[in-house]
N, C-alpha and C positions, 0 to 999 in steps of 0.2 A: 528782804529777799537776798540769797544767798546767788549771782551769776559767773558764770565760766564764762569768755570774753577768748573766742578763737578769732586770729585779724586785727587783733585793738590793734597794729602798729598799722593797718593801710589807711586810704582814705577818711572812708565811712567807721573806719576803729579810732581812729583818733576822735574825730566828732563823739564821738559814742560816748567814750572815755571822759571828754572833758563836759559832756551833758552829764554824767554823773553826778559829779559837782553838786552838794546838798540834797542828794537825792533820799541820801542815809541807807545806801544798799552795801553789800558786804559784793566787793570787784575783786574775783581772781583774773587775771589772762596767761594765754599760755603765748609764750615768744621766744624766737630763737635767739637772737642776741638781746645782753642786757637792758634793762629798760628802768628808770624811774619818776614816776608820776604820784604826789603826795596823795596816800589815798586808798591807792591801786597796791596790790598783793601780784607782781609779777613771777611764773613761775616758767623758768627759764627751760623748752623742750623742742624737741616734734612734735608737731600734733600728728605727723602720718605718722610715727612708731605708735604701733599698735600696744606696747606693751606701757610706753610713756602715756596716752591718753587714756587709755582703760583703767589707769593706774590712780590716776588725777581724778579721774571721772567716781570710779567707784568709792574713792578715798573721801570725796571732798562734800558729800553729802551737799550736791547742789538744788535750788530750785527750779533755776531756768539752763539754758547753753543759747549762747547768741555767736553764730556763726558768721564772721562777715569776709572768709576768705574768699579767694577766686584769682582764677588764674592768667586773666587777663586774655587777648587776644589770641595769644599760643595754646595748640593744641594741649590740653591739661587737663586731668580727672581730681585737683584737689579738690576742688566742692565734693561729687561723687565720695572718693575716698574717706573723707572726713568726715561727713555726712555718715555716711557705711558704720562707723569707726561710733561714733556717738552710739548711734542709736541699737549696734550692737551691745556696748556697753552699758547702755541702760535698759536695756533689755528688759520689760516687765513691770516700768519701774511710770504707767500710764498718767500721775500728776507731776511728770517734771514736763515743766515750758521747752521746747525749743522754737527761738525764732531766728529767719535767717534772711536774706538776700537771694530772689531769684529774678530770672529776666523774665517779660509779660508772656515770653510763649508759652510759659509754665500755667496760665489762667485758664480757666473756660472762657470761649472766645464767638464772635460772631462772625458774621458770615467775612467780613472784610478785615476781622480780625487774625482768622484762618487765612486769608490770603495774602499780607503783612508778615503772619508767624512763616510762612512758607518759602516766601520771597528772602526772611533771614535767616532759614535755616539751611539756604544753599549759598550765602555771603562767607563774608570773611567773621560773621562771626555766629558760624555754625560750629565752632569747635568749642565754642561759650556755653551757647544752645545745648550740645551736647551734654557736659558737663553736668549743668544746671539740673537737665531733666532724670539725669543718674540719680542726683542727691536725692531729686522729686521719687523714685520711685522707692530709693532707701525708705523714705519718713511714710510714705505711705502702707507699707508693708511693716511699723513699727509701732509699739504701743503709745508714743510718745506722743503729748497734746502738742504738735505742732505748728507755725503759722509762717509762709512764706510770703515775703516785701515785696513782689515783683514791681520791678522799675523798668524805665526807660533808659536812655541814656545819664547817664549820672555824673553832673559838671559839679565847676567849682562854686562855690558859695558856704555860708554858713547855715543857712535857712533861713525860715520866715515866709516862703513864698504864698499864696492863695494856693491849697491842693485840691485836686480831685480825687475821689477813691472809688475804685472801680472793681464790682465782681467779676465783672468779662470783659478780656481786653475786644478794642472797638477796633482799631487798626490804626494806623498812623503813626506819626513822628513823635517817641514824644518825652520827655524831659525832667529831672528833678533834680535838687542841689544835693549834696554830701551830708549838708545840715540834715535839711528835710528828710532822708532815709532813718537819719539816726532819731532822730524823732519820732516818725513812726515806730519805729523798731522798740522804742522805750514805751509809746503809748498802748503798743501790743502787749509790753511785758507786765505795766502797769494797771490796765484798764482794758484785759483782752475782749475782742469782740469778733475773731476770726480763727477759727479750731477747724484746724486738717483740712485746709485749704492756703491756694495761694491768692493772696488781692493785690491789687494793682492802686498804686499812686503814684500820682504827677504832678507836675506845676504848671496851672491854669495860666494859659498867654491871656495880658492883657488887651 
């Protein structure tokens, strides 16, 4: 499998990156300053230039795009944007993979999962929220076999944790390591079982 790799230098891109490792997949990323990791095909850009991604994207005859940017707690449309950007560019293009990173209010939700989503989409981190749900509506409006990670809070760790995986978030606090996303993220890409929707995992307290 041939993947594009937007974010391999954050968190969850570094994991990502270094779960590759024997995986025998063809890694391009795209990153603004230089980068080298034995392996990886870094291709030094913007992903917001429109002209730079489209360019990458149409050239590179990919099979998946794994999106893991974001923009943190400050108000910011890069998920949105880049999101937009992809799936303009593949435009038509219904068996390539994308999978990405979004937060649980992106799920279908239950009753006290709706009132959880609501409670943090008037915090501090409704401008995340926001974001998130932009990218959501790009890929939903695109031909693209899609699948979005929704997580909770996302700490440090490598993975390993006991996960839960959830169609509809239920409400609550709730948690998973840097490892643990990038793992999902690869068993999606590897062994998909969630098309044009977003699910939910966590790490089960013991």
């Amino acid at each position: 499998m041939k993947i594009l790799v937007l974010g391999a230098t954050g968190n969850v891109g570094r994991n990502f990156i270094q779960q590759s490792n024997g995986k025998g997949h063809t890694i391009d990323a795209v990153v603004r300053k230089p980068v080298t990791t034995e392996g990886i095909n870094y291709i030094q850009g913007n992903v917001l230039d429109a002209g730079v991604l489209i360019d990458i994207l149409t050239k590179g005859n990919y099979d998946a795009v794994v999106n893991l940017l974001g923009g943190g707690l400050a108000k910011s449309t890069v998920l949105t944007d880049s999101t937009r950007l992809v799936a303009d560019a593949l435009s038509g293009k219904s068996s390539i993979r994308y999978v990405g990173i979004s937060v649980l209010t992106l799920m279908p939700k239950t009753i006290p999962g709706h009132i959880t989503a609501f409670i943090l989409s008037n915090t501090f981190l409704r401008h995340v929220d926001r974001d998130h749900h932009g990218a959501l509506e790009s890929l939903k409006s695109s031909t693209l076999d899609w699948t979005m990670v929704a997580c909770g809070q996302i700490v440090e760790g490598a993975g390993g944790a006991v996960l839960k995986r959830a169609d509809k978030f239920t409400g609550g606090y709730r948690q998973i390591q840097m490892g643990d996303v990038a793992k999902e993220i690869w068993r999606e890409l590897e062994l998909p079982e969630h098309h044009k929707c977003a699910f939910g995992a966590w790490t089960v307290k013991g």
